[in-house]
C-alpha positions as semicolon CSV with decimal commas, in nm:
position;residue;x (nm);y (nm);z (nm)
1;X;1,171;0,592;4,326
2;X;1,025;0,935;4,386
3;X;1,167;0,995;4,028
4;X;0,981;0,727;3,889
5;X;0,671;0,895;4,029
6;X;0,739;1,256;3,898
7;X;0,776;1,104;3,575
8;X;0,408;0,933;3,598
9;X;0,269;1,262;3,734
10;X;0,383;1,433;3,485
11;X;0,268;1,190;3,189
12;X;-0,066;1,195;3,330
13;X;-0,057;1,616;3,347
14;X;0,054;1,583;2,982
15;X;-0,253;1,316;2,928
16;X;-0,530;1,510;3,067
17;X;-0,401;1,855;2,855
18;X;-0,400;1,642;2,578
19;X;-0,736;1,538;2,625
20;X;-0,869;1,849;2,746
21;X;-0,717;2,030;2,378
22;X;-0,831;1,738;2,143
23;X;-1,172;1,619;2,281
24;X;-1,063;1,305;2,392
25;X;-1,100;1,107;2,680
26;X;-0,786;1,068;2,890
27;X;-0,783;0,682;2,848
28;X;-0,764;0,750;2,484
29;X;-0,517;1,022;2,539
30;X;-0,281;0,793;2,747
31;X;-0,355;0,505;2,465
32;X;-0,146;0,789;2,175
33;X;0,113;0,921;2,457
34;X;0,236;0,528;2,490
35;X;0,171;0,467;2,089
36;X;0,358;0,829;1,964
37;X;0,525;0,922;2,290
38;X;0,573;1,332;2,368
39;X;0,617;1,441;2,008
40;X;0,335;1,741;2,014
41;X;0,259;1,734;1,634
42;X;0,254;1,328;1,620
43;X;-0,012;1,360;1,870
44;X;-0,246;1,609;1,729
45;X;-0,231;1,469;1,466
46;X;-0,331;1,103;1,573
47;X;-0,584;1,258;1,778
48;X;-0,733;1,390;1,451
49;X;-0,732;1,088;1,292
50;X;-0,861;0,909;1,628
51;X;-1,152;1,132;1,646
52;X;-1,237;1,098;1,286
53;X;-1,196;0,698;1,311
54;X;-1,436;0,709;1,621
């Protein structure tokens, strides 16, 4: 279980960096991570697109 928790921890580290780096809010941030998963250039580049959209 404590596994299972480390894992959520660390999504929601990796949510609020990519929020803090692409202007968007960490609901929105956590909306791509589930959508694109970890893949770095997926993301920045749906949080382009996201931001533009918006």
């Amino acid at each position: 279980m404590k596994e299972i928790e480390n894992r959520d921890d660390s999504e929601e580290e990796f949510a609020l960096h990519l929020a803090e780096t692409t202007d968007l809010s960490p609901r929105q941030a956590r909306e791509l991570i589930r959508k694109y998963g970890h893949d770095r250039e997926k993301l920045m580049e749906a949080a382009r697109n996201f931001k533009a959209e918006g």
